[in-house]
C-alpha positions in Angstrom: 3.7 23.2 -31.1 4.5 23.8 -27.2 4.4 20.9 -24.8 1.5 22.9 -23.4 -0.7 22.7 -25.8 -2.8 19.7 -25.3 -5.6 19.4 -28.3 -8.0 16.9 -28.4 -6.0 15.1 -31.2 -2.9 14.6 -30.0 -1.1 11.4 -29.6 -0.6 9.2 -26.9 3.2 10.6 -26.4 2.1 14.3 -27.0 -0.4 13.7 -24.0 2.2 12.2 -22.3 4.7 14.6 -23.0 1.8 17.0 -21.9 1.3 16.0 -18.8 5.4 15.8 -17.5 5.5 19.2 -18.6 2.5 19.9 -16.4 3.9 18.0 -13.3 7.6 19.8 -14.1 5.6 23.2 -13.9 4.6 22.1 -9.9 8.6 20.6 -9.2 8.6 20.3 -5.5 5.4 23.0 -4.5 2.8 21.6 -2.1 0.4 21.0 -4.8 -2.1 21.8 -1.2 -0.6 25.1 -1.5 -0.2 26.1 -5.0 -4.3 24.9 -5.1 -4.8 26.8 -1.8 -3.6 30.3 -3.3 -4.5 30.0 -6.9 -7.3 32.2 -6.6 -5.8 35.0 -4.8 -2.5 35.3 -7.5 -5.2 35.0 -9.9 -6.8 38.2 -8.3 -3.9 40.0 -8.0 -2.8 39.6 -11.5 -6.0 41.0 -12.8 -6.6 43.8 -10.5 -7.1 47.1 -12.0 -7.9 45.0 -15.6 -10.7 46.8 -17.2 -13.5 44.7 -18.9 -12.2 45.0 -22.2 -8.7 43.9 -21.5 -9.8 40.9 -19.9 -11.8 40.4 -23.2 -9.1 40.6 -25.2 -7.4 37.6 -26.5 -3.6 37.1 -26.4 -4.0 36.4 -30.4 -5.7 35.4 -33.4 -7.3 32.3 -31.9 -6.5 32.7 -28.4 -7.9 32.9 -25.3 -8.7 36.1 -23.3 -8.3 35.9 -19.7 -12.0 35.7 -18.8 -12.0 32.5 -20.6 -9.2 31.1 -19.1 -11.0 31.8 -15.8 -14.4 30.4 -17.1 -11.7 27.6 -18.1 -10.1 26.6 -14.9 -14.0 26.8 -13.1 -15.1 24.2 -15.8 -11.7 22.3 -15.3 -12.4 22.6 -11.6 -15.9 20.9 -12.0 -14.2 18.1 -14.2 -11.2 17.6 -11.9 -13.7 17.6 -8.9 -15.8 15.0 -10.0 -12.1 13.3 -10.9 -11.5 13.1 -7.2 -14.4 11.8 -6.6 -14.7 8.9 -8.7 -11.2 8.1 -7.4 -12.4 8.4 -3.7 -15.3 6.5 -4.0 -14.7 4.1 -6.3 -12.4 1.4 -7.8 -10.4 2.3 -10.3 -12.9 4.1 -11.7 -12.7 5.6 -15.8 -11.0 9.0 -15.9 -12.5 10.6 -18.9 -10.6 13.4 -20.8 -12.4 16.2 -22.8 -12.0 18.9 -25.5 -10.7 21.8 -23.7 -11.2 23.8 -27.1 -14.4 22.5 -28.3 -15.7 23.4 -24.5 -14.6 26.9 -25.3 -15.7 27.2 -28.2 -19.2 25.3 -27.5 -20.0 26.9 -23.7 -19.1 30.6 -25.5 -15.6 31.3 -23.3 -15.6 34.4 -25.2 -18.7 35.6 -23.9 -17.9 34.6 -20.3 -18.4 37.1 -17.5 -14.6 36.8 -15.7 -16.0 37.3 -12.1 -18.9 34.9 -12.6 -15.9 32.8 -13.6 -13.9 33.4 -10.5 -17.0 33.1 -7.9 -17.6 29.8 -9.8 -14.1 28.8 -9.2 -13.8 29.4 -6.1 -16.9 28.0 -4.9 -15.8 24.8 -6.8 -12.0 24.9 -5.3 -13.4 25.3 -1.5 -15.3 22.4 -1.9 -13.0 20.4 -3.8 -10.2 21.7 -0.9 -12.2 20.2 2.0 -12.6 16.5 0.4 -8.8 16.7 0.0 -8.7 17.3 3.3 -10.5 14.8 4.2 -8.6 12.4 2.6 -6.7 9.3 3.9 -3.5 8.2 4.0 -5.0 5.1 1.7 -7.1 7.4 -0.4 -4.1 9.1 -1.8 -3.1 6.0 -3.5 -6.4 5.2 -4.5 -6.0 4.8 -8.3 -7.9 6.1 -11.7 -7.7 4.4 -15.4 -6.8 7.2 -18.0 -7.2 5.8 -21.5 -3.4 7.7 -22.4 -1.9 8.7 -18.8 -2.3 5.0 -17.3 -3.5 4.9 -13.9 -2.8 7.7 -11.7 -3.1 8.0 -8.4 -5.3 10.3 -6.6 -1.5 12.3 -5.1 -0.4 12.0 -8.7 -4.0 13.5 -10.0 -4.0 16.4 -8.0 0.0 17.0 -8.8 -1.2 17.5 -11.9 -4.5 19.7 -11.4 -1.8 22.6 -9.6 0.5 22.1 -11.9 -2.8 23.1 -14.3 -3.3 26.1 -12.2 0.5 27.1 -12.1 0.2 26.8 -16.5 -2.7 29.2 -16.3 -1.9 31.2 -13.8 1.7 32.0 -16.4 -0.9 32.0 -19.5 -2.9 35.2 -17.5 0.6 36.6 -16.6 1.2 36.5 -20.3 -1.7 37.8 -21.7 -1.8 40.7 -18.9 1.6 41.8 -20.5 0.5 41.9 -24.0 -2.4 43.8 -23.8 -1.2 46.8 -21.2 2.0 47.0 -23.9 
């Protein structure tokens, strides 16, 4: 199994291992940045994409790009309401969820790819400009993650590019295999 695969099962040190792997992803990027232009590399990577291809998934059980886009706007919802909770409260419950069971249960495979986007970046802008808005002292504002400890809110949003920068290779990938 790849260190980027994080099912709901996995252990404690798989999440763990999960989550380095994520941050390793970002290295020393402005995670402002890497959130800043996800979007537009996202845009650029599936221009010219006809509807079926973005349909198509990589594999046998696999996500097509238009769920992986209909996957980071529900992630962006989640991680919005992450930041949040961290802002305005203390040390509040990070909660983790099924990424496949949403998929699978909110019908990825039937998602519309630039419903997805506009969803996205709606979310993103608004997500952008509390970040922005952010203190010195909010950034070390912490959560409690039942596996991950308690990050803080810098440490948080580390991890939500490095999340974009895993996707943004997954539609790399995927636009590959189907134009071969």
């Amino acid at each position: 199994m790849s260190v980027f695969t994080n099912p709901a099962g996995a252990t404690p040190e798989e999440v763990r291992e999960y989550a380095r792997a994520v941050l390793d992803l970002l290295g020393k990027r402005d995670p402002f940045e890497v959130l800043r232009h996800t979007i537009k590399r996202l845009d650029r990577l599936v221009e010219g994409l006809t509807p079926e291809e973005v349909a198509t998934p990589e594999a046998p059980r696999k996500w097509s790009i238009s769920a992986v886009v209909q996957h980071l706007a529900d992630a962006e919802l989640v991680w919005g309401y992450r930041l949040r909770s961290v802002m305005a409260e203390d040390r509040p419950s990070i909660a983790g969820y099924d990424q496949d069971r949403w998929a699978s249960r909110l019908q990825y495979d039937h998602s519309n790819i630039q419903e997805a986007r506009d969803q996205l970046a709606v979310l993103r802008r608004s997500n952008l400009r509390i970040m922005e808005l952010a203190s010195e002292e909010d950034w070390t504002r912490t959560g409690v993650h039942a596996v991950r400890g308690e990050p803080t809110l810098r440490v948080l949003v580390q991890w939500w590019a490095g999340h974009d920068l895993l996707h943004l290779r997954q539609v790399d990938r995927i636009c590959r295999v189907i134009q071969h």
